[in-house]
C-alpha positions as CSV (number, residue, x, y, z in Angstrom):
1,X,-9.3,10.5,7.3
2,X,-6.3,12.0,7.5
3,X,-6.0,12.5,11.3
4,X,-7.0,8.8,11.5
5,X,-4.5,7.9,9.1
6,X,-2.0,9.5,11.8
7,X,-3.0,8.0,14.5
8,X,-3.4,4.5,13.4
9,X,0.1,4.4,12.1
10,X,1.3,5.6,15.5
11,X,-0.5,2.9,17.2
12,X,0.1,0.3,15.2
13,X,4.0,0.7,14.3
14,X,4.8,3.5,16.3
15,X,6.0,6.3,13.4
16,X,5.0,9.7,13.3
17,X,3.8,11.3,10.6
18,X,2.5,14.6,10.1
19,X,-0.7,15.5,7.7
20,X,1.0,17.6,5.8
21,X,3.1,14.5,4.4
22,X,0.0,12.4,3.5
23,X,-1.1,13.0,-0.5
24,X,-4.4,11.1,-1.4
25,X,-3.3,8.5,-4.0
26,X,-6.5,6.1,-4.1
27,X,-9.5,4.5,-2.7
28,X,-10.9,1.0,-3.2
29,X,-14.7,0.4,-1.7
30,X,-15.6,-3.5,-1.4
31,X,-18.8,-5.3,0.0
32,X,-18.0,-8.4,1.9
33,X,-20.8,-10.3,3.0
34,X,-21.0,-9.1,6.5
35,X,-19.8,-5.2,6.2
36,X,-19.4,-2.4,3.5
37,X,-15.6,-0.9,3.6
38,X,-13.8,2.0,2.2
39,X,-10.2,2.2,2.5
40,X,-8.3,5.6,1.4
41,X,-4.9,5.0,0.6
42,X,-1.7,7.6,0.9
43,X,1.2,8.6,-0.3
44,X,4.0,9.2,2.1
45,X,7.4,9.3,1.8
46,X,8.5,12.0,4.9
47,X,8.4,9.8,8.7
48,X,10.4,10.5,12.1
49,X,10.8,7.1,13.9
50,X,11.6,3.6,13.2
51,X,8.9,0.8,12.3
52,X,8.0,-1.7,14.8
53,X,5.2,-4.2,15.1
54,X,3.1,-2.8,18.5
55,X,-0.2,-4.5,17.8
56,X,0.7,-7.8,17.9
57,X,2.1,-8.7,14.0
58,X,4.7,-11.4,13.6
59,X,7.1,-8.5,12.3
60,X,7.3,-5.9,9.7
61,X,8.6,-6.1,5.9
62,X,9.9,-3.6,3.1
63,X,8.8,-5.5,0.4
64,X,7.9,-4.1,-3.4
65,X,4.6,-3.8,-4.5
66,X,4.8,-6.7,-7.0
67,X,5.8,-9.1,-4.1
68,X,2.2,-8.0,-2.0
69,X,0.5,-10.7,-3.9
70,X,2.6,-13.4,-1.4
71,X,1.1,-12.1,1.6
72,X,-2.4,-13.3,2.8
73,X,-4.9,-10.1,2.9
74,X,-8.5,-9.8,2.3
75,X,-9.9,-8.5,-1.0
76,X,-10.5,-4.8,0.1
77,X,-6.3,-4.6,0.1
78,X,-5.6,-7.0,-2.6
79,X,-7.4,-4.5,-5.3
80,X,-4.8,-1.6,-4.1
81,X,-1.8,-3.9,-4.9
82,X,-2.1,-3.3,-9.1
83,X,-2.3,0.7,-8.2
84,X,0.6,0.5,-5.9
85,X,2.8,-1.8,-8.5
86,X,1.8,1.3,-11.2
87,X,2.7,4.3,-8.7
88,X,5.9,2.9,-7.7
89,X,7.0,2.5,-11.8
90,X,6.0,6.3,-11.9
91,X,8.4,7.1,-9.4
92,X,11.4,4.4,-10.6
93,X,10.7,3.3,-14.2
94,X,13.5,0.9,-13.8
């Protein structure tokens, strides 16, 4: 997972990671009607390279986890926003 984790990144807004920087924060597993996913989520916070959309997004946003929920995604992501929004008041309480 991790090496794919890499790699997508790279190929999809062109940053390089290495997998020594990636900690296992969470997972979320949802059943659509069609498919079954997993999706592993990571913590990272080490990167060489600046992010830009390469596979064909509209653009690319810093935004805080509390302000995810204004962006359309499918369900699988949605259910990582509340764990993201409690990580990132571990690392700033204010």
């Amino acid at each position: 997972p991790e090496q794919a984790t890499v790699r997508e990144i790279y190929e999809e807004i062109g940053i390089h990671i290495e997998i020594q920087d990636l900690n296992p924060l969470t997972f979320v597993s949802v059943t659509y009607a069609d498919f079954h996913i997993i999706l592993l989520c990571f913590h990272c916070e080490k990167w060489t390279g600046e992010p830009v959309a390469r596979e064909g997004q509209e653009g690319i946003d810093w935004v805080k986890p509390e302000d995810l929920k204004k962006y359309p995604m499918r369900e699988a992501n949605v259910r990582l926003i509340p764990i993201l929004e409690s990580r990132a008041k571990e690392i700033d309480p204010n």
